[in-house]
C-alpha positions as CSV (number, residue, x, y, z in Angstrom):
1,X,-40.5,6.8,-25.3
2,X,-38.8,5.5,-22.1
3,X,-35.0,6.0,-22.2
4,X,-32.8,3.4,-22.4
5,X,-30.6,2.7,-19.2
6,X,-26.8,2.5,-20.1
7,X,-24.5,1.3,-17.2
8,X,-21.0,2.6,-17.0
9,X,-21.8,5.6,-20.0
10,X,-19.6,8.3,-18.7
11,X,-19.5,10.3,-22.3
12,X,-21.9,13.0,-22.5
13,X,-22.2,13.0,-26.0
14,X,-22.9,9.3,-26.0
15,X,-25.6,9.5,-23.4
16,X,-27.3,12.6,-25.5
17,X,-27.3,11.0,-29.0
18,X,-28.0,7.9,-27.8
19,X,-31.1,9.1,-25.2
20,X,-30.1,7.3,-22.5
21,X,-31.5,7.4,-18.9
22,X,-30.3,11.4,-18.3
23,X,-31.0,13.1,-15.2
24,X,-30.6,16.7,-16.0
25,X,-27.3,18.7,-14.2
26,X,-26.6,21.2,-16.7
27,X,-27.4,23.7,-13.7
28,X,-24.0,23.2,-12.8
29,X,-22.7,24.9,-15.9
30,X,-24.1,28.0,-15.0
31,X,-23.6,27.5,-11.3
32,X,-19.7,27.4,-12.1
33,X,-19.5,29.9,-14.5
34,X,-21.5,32.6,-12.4
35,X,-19.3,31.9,-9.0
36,X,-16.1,33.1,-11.6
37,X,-13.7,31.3,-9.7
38,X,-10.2,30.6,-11.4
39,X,-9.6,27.3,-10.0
40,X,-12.1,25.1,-8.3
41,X,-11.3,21.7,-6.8
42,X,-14.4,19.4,-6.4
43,X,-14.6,16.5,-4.1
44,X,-17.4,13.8,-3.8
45,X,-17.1,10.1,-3.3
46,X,-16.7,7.6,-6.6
47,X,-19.1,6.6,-9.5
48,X,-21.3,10.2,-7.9
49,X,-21.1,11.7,-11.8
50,X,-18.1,13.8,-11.4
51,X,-16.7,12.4,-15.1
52,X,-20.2,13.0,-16.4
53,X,-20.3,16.5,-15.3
54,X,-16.9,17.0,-16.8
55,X,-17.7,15.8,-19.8
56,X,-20.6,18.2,-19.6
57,X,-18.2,20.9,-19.2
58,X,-16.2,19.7,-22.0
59,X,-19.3,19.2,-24.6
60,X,-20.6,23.0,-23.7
61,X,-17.6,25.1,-23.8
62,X,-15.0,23.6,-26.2
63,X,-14.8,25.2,-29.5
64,X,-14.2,21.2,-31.0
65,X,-18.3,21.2,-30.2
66,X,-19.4,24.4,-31.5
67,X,-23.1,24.2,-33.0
68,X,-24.0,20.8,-31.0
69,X,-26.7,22.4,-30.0
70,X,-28.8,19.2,-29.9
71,X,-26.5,17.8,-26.9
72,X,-28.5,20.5,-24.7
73,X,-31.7,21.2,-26.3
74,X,-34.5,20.4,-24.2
75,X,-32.2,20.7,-20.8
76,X,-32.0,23.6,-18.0
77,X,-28.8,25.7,-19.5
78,X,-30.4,25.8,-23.0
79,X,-33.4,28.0,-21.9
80,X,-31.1,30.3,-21.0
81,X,-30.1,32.8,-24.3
82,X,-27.1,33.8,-23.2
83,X,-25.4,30.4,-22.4
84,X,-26.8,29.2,-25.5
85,X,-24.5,31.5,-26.9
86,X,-21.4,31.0,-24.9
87,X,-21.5,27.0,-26.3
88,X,-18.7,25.6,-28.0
89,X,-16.7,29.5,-27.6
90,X,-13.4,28.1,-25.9
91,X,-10.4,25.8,-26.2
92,X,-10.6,23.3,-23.5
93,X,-8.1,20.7,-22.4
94,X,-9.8,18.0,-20.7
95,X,-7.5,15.1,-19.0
96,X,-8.2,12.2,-16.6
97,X,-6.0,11.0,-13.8
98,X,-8.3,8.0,-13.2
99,X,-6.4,5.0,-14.8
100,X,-2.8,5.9,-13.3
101,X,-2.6,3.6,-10.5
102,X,0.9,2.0,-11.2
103,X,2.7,0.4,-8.6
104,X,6.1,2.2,-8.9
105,X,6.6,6.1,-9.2
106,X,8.4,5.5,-12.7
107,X,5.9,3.7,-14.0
108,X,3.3,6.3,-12.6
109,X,5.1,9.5,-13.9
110,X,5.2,7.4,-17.1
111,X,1.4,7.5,-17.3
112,X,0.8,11.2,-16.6
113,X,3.3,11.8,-19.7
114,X,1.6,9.5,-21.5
115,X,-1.5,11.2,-21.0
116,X,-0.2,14.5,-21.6
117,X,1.6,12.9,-24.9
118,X,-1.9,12.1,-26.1
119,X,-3.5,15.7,-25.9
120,X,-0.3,16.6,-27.9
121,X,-1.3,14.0,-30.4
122,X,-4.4,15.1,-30.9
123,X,-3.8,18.4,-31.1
124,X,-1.1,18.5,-34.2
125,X,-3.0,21.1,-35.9
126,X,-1.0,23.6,-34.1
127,X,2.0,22.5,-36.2
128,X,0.1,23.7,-39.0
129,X,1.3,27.4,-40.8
130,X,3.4,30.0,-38.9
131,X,1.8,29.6,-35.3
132,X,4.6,28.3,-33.5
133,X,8.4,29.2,-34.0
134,X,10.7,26.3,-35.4
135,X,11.7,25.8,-31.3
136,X,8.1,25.5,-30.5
137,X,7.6,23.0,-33.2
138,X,11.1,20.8,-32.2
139,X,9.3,21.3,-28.4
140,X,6.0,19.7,-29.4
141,X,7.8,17.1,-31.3
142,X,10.2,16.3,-28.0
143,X,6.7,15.8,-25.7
144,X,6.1,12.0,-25.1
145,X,6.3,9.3,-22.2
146,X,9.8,9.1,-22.1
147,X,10.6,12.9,-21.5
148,X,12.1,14.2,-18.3
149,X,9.9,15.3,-15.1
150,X,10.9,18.8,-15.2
151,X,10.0,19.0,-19.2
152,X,7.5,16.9,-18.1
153,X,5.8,19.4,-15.8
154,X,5.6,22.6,-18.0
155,X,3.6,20.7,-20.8
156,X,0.3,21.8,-20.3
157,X,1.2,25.1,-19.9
158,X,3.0,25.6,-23.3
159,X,-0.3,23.8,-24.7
160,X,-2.7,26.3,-22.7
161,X,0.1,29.0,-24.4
162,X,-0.4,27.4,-28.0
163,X,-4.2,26.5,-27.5
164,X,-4.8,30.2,-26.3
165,X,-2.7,31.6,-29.3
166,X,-4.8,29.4,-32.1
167,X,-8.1,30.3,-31.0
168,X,-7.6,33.6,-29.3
169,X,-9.0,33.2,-26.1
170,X,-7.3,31.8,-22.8
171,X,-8.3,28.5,-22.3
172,X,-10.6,26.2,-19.7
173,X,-8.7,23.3,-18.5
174,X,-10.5,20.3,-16.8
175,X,-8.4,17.6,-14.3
176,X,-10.7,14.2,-13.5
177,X,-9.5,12.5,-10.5
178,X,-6.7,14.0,-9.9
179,X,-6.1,12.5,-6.4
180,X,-5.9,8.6,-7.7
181,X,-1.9,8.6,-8.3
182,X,-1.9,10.1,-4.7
183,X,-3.5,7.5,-3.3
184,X,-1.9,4.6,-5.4
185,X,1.2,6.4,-3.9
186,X,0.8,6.0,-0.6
187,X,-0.4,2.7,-0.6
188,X,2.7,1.4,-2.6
189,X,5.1,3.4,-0.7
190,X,6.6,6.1,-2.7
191,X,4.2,9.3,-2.1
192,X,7.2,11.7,-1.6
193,X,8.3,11.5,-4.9
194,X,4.9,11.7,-6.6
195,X,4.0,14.6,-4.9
196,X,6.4,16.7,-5.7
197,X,6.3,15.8,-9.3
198,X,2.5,16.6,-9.2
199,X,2.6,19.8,-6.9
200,X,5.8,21.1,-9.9
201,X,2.9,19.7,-12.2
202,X,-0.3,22.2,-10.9
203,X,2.1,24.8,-10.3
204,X,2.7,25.6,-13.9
205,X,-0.8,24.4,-15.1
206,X,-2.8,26.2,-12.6
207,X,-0.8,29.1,-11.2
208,X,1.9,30.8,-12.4
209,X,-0.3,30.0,-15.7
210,X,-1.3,33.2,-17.9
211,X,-2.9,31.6,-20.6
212,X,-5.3,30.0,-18.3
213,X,-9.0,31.5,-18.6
214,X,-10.6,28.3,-15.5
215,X,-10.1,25.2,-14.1
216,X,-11.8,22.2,-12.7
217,X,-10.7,19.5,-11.1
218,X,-12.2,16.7,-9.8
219,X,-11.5,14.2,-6.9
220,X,-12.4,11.9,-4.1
221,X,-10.3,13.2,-1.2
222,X,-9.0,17.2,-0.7
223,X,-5.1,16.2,-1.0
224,X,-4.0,18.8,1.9
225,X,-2.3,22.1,0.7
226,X,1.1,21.6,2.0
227,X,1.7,18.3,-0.3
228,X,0.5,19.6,-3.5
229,X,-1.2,22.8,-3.8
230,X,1.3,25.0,-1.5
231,X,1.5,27.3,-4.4
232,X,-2.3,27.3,-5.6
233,X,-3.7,30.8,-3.3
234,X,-6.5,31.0,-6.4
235,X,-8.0,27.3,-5.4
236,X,-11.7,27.2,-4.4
237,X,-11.9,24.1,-2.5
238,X,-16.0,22.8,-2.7
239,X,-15.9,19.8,-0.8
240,X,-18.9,17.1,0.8
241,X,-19.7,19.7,3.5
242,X,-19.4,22.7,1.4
243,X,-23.0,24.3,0.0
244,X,-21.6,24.7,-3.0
245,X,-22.8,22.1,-6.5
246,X,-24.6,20.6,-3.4
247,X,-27.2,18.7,-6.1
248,X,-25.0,18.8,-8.7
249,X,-23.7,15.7,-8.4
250,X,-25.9,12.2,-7.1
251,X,-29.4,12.1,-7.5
252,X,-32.1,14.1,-5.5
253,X,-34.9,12.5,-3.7
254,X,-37.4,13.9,-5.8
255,X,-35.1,12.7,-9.2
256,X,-34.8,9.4,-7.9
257,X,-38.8,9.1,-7.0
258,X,-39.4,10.2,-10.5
259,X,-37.2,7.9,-11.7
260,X,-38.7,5.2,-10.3
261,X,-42.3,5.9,-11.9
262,X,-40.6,6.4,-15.5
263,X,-39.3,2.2,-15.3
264,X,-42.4,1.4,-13.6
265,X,-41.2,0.7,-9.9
266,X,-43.8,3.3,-8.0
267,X,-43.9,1.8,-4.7
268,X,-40.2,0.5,-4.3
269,X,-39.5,3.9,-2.7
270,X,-38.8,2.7,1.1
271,X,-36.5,-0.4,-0.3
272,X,-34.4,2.2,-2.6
273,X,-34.3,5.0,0.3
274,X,-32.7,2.4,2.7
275,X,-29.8,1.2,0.4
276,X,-28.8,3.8,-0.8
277,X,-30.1,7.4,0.5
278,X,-28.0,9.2,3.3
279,X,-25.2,11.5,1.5
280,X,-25.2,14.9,2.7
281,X,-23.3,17.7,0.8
282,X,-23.0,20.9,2.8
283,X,-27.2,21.2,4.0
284,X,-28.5,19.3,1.5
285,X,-29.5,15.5,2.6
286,X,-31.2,13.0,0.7
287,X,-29.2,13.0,-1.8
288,X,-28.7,8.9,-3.3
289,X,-25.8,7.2,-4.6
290,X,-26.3,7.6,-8.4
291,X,-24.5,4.4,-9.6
292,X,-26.4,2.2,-7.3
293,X,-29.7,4.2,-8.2
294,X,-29.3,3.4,-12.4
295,X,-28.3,-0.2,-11.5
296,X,-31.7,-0.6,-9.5
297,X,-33.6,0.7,-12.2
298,X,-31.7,-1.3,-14.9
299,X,-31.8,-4.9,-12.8
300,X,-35.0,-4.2,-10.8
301,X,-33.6,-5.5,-7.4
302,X,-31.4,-3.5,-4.6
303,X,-27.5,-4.9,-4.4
304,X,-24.4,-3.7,-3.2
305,X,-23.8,-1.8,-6.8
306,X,-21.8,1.1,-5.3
307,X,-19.5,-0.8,-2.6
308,X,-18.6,-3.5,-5.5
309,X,-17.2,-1.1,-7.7
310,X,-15.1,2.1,-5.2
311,X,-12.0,1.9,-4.5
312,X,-12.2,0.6,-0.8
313,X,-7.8,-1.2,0.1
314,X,-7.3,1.7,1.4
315,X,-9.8,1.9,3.8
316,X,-9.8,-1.4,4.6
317,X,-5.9,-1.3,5.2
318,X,-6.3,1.4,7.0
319,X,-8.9,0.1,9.7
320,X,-7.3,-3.5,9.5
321,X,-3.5,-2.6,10.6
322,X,-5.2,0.7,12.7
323,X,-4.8,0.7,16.6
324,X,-6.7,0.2,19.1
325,X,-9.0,3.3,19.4
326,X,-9.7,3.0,15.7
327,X,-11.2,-0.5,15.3
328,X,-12.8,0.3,18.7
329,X,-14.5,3.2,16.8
330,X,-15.0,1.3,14.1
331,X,-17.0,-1.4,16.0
332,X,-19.0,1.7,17.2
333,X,-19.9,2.4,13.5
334,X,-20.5,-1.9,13.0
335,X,-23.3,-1.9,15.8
336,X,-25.0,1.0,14.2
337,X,-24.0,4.0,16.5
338,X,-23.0,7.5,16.1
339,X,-18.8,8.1,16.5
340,X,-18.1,12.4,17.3
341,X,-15.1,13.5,15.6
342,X,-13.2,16.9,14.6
343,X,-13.0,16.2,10.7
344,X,-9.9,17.5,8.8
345,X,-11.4,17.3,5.1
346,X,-7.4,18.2,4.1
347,X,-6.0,14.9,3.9
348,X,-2.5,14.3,4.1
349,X,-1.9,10.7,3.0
350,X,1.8,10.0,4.6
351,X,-0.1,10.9,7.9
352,X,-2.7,8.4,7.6
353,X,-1.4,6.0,10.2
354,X,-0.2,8.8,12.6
355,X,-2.9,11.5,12.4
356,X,-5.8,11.1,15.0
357,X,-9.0,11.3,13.3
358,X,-7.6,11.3,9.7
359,X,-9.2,7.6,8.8
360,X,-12.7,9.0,9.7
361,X,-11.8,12.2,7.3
362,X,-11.3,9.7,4.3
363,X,-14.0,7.9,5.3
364,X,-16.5,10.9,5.4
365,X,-14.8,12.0,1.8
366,X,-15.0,8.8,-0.1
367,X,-19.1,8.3,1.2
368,X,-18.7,5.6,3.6
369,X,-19.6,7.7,6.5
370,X,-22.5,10.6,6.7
371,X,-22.8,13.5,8.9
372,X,-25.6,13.2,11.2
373,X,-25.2,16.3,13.2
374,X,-22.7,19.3,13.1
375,X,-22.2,21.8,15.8
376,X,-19.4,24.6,15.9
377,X,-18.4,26.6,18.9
378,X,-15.4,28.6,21.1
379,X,-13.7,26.7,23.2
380,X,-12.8,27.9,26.8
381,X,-9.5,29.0,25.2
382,X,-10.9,30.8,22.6
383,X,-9.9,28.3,20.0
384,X,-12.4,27.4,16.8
385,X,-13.6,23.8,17.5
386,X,-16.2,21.9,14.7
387,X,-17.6,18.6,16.0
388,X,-19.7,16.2,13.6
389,X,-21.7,13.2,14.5
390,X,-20.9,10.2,12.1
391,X,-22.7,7.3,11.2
392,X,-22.2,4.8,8.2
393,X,-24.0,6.2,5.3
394,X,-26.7,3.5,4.6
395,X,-27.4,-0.3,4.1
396,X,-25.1,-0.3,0.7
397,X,-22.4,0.8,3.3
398,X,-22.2,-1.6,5.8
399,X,-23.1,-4.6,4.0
400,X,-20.1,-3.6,2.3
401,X,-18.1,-3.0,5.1
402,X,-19.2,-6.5,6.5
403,X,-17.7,-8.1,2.9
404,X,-14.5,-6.3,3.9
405,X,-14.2,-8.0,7.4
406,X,-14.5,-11.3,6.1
407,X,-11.9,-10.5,3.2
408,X,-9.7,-10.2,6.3
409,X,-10.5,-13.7,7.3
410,X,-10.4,-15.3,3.9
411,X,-7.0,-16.8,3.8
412,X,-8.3,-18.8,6.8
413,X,-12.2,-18.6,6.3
414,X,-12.8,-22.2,6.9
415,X,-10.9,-22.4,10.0
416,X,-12.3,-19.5,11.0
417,X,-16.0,-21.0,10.4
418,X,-14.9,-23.9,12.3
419,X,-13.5,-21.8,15.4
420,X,-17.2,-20.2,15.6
421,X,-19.2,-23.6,15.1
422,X,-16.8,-24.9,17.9
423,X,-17.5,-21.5,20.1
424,X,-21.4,-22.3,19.6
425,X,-20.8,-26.0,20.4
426,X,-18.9,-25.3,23.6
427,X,-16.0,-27.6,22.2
428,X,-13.1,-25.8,24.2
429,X,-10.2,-28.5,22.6
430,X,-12.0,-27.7,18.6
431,X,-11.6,-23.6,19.3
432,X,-8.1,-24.4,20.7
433,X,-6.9,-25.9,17.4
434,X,-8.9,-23.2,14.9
435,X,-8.0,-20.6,17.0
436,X,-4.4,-21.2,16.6
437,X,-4.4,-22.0,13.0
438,X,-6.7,-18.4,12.4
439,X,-4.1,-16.7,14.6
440,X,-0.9,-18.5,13.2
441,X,-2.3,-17.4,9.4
442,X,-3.1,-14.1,9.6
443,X,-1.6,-12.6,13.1
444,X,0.8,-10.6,10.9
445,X,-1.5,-9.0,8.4
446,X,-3.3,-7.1,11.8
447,X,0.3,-6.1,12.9
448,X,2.2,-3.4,11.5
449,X,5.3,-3.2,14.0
450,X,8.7,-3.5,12.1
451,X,10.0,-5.3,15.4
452,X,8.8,-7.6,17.8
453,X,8.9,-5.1,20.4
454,X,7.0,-2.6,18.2
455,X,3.9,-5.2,18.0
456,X,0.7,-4.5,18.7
457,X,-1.1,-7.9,19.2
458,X,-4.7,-5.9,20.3
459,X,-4.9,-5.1,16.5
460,X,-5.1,-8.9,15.7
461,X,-8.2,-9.1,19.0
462,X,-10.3,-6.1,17.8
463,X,-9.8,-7.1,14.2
464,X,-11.4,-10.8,15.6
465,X,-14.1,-9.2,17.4
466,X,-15.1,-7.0,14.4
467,X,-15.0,-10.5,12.7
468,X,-17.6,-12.0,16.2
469,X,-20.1,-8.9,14.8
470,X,-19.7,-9.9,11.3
471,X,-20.5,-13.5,11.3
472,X,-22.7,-13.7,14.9
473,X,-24.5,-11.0,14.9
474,X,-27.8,-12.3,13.8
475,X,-27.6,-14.8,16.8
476,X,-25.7,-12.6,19.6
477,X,-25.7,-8.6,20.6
478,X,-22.0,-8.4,21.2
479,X,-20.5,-5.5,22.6
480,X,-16.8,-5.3,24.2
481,X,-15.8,-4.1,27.8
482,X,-11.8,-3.4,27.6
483,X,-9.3,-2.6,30.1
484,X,-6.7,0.0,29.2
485,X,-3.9,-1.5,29.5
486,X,-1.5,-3.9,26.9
487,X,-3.6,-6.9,26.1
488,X,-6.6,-6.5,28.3
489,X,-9.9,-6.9,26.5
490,X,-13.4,-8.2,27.4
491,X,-16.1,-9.8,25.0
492,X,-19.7,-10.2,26.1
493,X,-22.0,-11.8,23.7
494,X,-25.9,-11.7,24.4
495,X,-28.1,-13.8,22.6
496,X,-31.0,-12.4,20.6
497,X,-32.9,-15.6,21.8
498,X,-33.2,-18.7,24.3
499,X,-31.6,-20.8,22.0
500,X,-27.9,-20.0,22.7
501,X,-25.6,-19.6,25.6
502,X,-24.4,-16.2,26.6
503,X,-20.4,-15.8,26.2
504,X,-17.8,-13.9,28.1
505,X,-14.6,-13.7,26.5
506,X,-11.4,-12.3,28.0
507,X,-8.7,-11.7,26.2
508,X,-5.0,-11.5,27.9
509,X,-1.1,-11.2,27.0
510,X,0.9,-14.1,29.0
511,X,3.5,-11.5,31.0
512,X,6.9,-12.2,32.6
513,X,5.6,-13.6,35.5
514,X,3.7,-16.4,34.4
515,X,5.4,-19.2,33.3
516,X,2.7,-21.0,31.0
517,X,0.1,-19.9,28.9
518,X,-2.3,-21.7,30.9
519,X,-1.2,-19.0,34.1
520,X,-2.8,-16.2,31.9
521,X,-5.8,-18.4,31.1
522,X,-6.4,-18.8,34.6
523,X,-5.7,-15.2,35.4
524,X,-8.1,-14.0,32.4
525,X,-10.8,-16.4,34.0
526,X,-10.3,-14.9,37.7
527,X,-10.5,-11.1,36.0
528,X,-14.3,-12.3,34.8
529,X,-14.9,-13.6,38.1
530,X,-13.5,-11.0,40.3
531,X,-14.8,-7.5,38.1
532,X,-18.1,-9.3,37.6
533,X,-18.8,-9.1,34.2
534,X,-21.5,-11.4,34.3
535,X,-23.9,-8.5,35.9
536,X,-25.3,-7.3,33.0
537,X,-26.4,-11.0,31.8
538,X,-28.0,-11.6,34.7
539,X,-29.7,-8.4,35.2
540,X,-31.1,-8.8,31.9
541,X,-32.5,-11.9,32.8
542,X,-30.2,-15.0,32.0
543,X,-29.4,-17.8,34.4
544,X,-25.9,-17.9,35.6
545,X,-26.0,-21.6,34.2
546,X,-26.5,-20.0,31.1
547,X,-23.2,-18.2,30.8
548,X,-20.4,-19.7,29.3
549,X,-16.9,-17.9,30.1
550,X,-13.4,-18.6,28.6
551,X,-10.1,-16.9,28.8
552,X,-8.1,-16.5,25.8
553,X,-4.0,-16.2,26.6
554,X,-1.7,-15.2,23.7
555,X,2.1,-15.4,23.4
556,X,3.1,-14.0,20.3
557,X,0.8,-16.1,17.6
558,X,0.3,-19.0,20.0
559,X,-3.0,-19.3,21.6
560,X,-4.8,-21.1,24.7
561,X,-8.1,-20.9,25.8
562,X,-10.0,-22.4,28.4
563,X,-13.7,-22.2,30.4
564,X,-16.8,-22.9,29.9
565,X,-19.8,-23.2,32.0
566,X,-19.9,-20.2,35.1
567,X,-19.0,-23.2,37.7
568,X,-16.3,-25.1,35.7
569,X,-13.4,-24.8,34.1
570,X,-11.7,-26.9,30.9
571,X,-8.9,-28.1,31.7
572,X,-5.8,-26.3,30.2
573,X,-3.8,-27.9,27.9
574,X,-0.3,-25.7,27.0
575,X,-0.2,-24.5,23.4
């Protein structure tokens, strides 16, 4: 009997009784338990089964499931006599982080009590005979939302105390997503003040912690040491480039193939290894997006199933408002190259906009970005060096990333539209006016700078030539030559056929000297001329009548451009 495909089931239990589409990781049970590490933090990208697998964990070792036997007949761990008799043996506390994403750090400590109020409520039994003193009982009675942050901090480990005391055994506690207030944190501005609630928080549940027997936890990104684990010596760390779990969580090759036969799609192997194959986890490759994977069995057709549903602002602020080097990385990544960075898998999110490289960390940590090639080595000054090769993971990936660009544009999408019909029509005066309503509209949302002299205006240019590749790049190869220098940025486009005109853009900042915009235009126009851009076009094979060139001067958010053909130029009209 075929299984029945049930999206979003994240319940063990459900999934079991219910015989839905299962692919076996009970391996990882014995995996864990055999390593006998006291505290292991796990990170792998969204909707890649880490909930599952703690509920897994939950299901096998708490003594609230004793004798389920039936959740893991017929799977891996049950043909193993010895596990089969560790089931259902411990008292487990089992909490998830992943709905606290409040905007304010009230509001967020507020939903971490709440959660711990919960396992309190649940657990009232305790109260029950001579167990706890009259103190503990007016203590377990005082536990709810409203309770202070330093009361707040040592409740789970007088539960692990009252837990271990009931059942007599130290307990196993399990922490999903741990890392969402941290990131809800930084992007709303208050991360100093959630971390060190949090880092008070693990301190007592995970370390100075005697009643504690294991511990998972679970997360996207490896929160760096110094912001909340400074005290945690006993953490394993199993991260994407770790060997450890390393098909424990996504789907195999050879499970996805299989899985393909069972719903009767033999044959859409190719299609489904496009979209959504390319994660790598410590040497293991070929390991597919697991979300994605059930949706194309369930639907029957490949989608963007994975990129629809993660958690991607972050990123997307992070690239949009980055500098210069990083959105000139980023285009890198857009054309479908390889970018070679020193990864820091420790991410420390208040150094997000500062930290060189740090973006491309997250990025690698959340599954937007695979590693293609790894290479350690001594440097000359007897340092430690590790390089990796990046590239986006697969087709999911960047047709996600290409949704993001436009979101950039969508306050102004129709002008924007209009500014590329006009660049294709050659209608200098039409790309003057959309050009200056797309830069007027959303100048500020590529421009970080808390004072005018602080601005950055090249964010706003790469952030419109990652926009060119997005919307053009069926028609055009673009690729962009830039100056270093404030403000000084080239544009070539080459079409993919005869039909269209090949395009040089310059960009340029009006500067002191020049008294109007159209000064700079001219300039910009001269720098094409003069460095001989054009070479490339016409080594390649296009006429020089073919090549349309324009300078684009900016003062602020006011725009003028001008050009055209390679032996004219538009007349300049000030801005």
């Amino acid at each position: 009997m075929k299984r029945v495909i049930g999206i979003g089931k994240q319940d063990f239990e459900k999934i079991r009784t219910n015989n839905n589409f299962y692919i076996d990781k009970t391996d990882f049970i014995r995996e864990w338990w055999e390593t006998d590490d006291e505290v292991t933090l796990i990170t792998r990208p969204r909707r890649f089964g880490k909930t599952l697998n703690m509920s897994m964990l939950e299901k096998f070792f708490s003594v609230r499931y004793a004798g389920r036997c039936e959740l893991f007949e017929g799977l891996s761990i049950w043909q193993i006599e010895k596990y089969r008799r560790l089931q259902g043996t411990y008292p487990v506390i089992n909490l998830s982080f992943a709905n606290v994403k409040e905007a304010d750090p009230e509001g967020m400590k507020r939903s971490v009590k709440r959660i711990i109020e919960d396992i309190y409520n649940k657990s009232t039994f305790l109260l029950e005979g001579g167990l706890l003193t009259e103190n503990e009982k007016a203590y377990f009675h005082s536990v709810n939302c409203d309770m202070e942050d330093i009361e707040a901090t040592w409740t789970l480990h007088k539960m692990s105390d009252f837990l271990s005391r009931y059942y007599g055994r130290k307990v196993i506690i399990l922490l999903d997503e741990y890392d969402t207030p941290m990131q809800e944190a930084y992007v709303n501005g208050y991360w100093k003040e959630m971390s060190d609630f949090i880092r008070s928080l693990f301190n007592s549940t995970f370390k100075t912690n005697p009643y504690l027997e294991r511990a998972v936890m679970t997360g996207v990104t490896r929160v760096s040491k110094e912001s909340i684990f400074s005290d945690l010596n006993n953490l394993e760390v199993v991260t994407t480039t770790s060997g450890k779990y390393a098909d424990s969580f996504g789907f195999t090759e050879e499970e996805v193939f299989a899985s393909l036969e069972e719903y009767g799609l033999s044959g859409q192997e190719e299609l489904i290894r496009k979209w959504y194959d390319g994660f790598t986890f410590g040497e293991t490759a070929d390991i597919y997006n697991p979300w994605s994977v059930i949706n194309f069995l369930d639907k029957k057709k490949a989608g963007t199933y994975w990129a629809n549903t993660s958690s991607n602002s972050l990123v997307s602020k992070l690239i949009r408002e980055g500098d210069l080097e990083i959105k000139k990385t980023f285009e890198r990544l857009m054309q479908g190259k390889t970018i070679c960075m020193e990864i820091d898998e420790q991410i420390i999110y208040d150094q997000l906009p500062v930290k060189r490289n740090a973006i491309w960390s997250l990025l690698l940590a959340s599954g937007y970005l695979k590693v293609k090639k790894h290479q350690a080595y001594a440097t000359e000054y007897g340092d430690w060096k590790e390089e990796y090769e990046l590239e986006l993971t697969n087709f999911e990936t960047r047709v996600m990333f290409i949704g993001m660009v436009r979101g950039w544009f969508a306050p102004v999408l129709g002008d924007y539209n209009d500014f590329i019909s006009a660049l294709l029509a050659a209608d200098v005066k039409a790309m003057n006016v959309y050009m200056n309503k797309v830069s007027s509209e959303i100048f500020s949302s590529f421009d970080t700078g808390n004072r005018p002299s602080e601005r950055q205006p090249e964010r706003f240019y790469h952030g419109f030539v990652l926009g060119l590749m997005v919307e053009l790049a069926d028609r055009y190869t673009i690729t962009s030559n830039r100056e270093s220098g404030f403000g000084r940025y080239d544009i070539m486009l080459e079409p993919r056929n005869t039909e269209y005109d090949a395009v040089i853009l310059e960009f340029k900042v009006q500067d002191e000297e020049e008294k109007e915009l159209s000064d700079t235009v001219q300039d910009a126009l001269r720098q094409i001329e003069e460095k001989g851009y054009q070479a490339n076009l016409t080594a390649n094979g296009i006429p020089k009548e073919r090549i349309r060139k324009y300078g684009f001067a900016f003062c602020g958010k006011r725009v003028l451009i001008g050009g055209g053909s390679a032996n004219t130029v538009d007349d300049c009209r000030r801005c």
